[in-house]
PASE-882156 format. One record per residue: residue in one letter; x, y, z of N, C-alpha, C in turn. Coordinates in Angstrom, 3 decimals. Each point is the difference from the previous one (the first is absolute). Last residue first. Layout:
% PASE-882156
<atom "a", <X, Y, Z>, <X, Y, Z>, <X, Y, Z>> ...
% end
This chain:
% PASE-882156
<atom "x", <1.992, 24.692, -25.644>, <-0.163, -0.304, -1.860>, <0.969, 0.704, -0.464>> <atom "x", <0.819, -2.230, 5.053>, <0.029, 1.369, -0.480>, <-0.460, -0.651, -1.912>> <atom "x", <-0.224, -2.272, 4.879>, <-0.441, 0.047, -0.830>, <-0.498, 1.150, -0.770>> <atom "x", <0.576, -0.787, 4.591>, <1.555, -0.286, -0.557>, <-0.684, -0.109, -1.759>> <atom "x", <-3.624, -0.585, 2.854>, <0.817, 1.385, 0.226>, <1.135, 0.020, -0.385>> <atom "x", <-1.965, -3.709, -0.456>, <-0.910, 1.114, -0.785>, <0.434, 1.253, 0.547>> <atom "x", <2.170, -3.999, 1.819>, <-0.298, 0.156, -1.767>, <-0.177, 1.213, -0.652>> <atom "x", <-0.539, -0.921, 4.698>, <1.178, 0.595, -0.593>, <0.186, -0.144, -1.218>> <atom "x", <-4.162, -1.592, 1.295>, <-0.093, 1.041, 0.513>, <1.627, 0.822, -0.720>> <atom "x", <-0.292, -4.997, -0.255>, <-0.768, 0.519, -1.094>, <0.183, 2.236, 0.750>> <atom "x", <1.544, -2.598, 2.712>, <1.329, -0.515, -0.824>, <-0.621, 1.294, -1.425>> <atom "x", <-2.084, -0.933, 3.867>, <0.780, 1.051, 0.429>, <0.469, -0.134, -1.354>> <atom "x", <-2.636, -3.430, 0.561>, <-1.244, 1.402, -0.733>, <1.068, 1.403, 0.422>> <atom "x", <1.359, -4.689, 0.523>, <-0.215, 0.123, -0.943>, <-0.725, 1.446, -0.630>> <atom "x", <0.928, -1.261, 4.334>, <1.548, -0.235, -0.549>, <-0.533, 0.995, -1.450>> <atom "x", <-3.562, -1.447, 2.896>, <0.553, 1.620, 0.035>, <1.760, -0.421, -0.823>> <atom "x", <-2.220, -3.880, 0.068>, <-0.970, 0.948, -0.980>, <0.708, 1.877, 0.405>> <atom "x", <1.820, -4.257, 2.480>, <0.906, 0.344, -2.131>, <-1.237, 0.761, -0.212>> <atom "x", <-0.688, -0.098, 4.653>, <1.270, 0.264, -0.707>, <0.710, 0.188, -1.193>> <atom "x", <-4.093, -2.040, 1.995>, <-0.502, 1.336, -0.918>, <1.502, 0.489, 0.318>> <atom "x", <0.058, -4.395, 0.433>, <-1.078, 0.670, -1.243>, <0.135, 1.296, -0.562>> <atom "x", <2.291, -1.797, 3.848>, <0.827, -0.120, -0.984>, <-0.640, -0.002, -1.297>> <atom "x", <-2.793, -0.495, 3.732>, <1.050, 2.037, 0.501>, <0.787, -0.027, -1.071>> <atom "x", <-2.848, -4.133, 0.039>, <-0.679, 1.145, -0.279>, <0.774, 1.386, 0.321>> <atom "x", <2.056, -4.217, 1.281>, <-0.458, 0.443, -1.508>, <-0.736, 0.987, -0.274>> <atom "x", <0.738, -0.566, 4.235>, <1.261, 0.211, -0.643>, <0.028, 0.019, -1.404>> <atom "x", <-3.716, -0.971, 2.931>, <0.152, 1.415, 0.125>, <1.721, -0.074, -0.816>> <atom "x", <-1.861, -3.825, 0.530>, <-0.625, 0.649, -0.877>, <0.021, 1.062, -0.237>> <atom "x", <2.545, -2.573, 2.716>, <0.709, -0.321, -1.412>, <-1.437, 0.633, -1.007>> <atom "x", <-1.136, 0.296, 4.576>, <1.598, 0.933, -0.314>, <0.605, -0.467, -1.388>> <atom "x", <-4.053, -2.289, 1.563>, <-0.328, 1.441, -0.243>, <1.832, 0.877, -0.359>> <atom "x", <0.062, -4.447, 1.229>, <-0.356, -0.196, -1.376>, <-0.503, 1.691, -0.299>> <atom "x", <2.037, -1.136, 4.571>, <0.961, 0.543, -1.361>, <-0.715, -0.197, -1.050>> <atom "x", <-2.764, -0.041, 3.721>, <0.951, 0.894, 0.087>, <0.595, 0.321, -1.817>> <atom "x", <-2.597, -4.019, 2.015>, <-0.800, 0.900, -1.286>, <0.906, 1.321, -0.095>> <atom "x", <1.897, -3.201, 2.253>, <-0.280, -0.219, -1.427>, <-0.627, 0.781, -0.496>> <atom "x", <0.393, 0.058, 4.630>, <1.192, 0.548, -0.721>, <-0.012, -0.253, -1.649>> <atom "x", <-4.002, -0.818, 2.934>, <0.406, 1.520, -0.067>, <1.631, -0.087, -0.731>> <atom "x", <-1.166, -4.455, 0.734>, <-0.985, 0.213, -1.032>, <0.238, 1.930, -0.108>> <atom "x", <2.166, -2.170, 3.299>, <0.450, 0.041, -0.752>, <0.117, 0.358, -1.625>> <atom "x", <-2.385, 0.629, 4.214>, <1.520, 0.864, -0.310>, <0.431, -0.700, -1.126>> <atom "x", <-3.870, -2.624, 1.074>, <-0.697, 1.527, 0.078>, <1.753, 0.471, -0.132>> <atom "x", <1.082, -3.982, 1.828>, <-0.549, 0.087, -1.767>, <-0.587, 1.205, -0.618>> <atom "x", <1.526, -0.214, 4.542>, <1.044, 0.027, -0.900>, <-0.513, -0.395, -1.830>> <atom "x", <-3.026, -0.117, 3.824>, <0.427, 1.006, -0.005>, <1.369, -0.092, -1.395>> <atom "x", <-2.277, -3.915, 1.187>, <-0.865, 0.916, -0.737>, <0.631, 1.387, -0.114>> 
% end
């Protein structure tokens, strides 16, 4: 019983870490994307 309870804690471990990894590589391309737009608009002579 014990080793099943650790094992069941190590699964639920990495499925949260492959959730927390997508979700950090979310809002990675969204700040990617809103520095990119931001330098746009300041580098952006009429």
């Amino acid at each position: 019983m014990m080793n099943l309870k650790v094992s069941n804690g190590e699964s639920k471990k990495k499925v949260s870490c492959r959730r927390l990894g997508g979700y950090l590589k979310q809002q990675k391309g969204r700040l990617y994307i809103i520095r990119r737009c931001i330098v746009m608009l300041l580098c952006w002579h009429d």
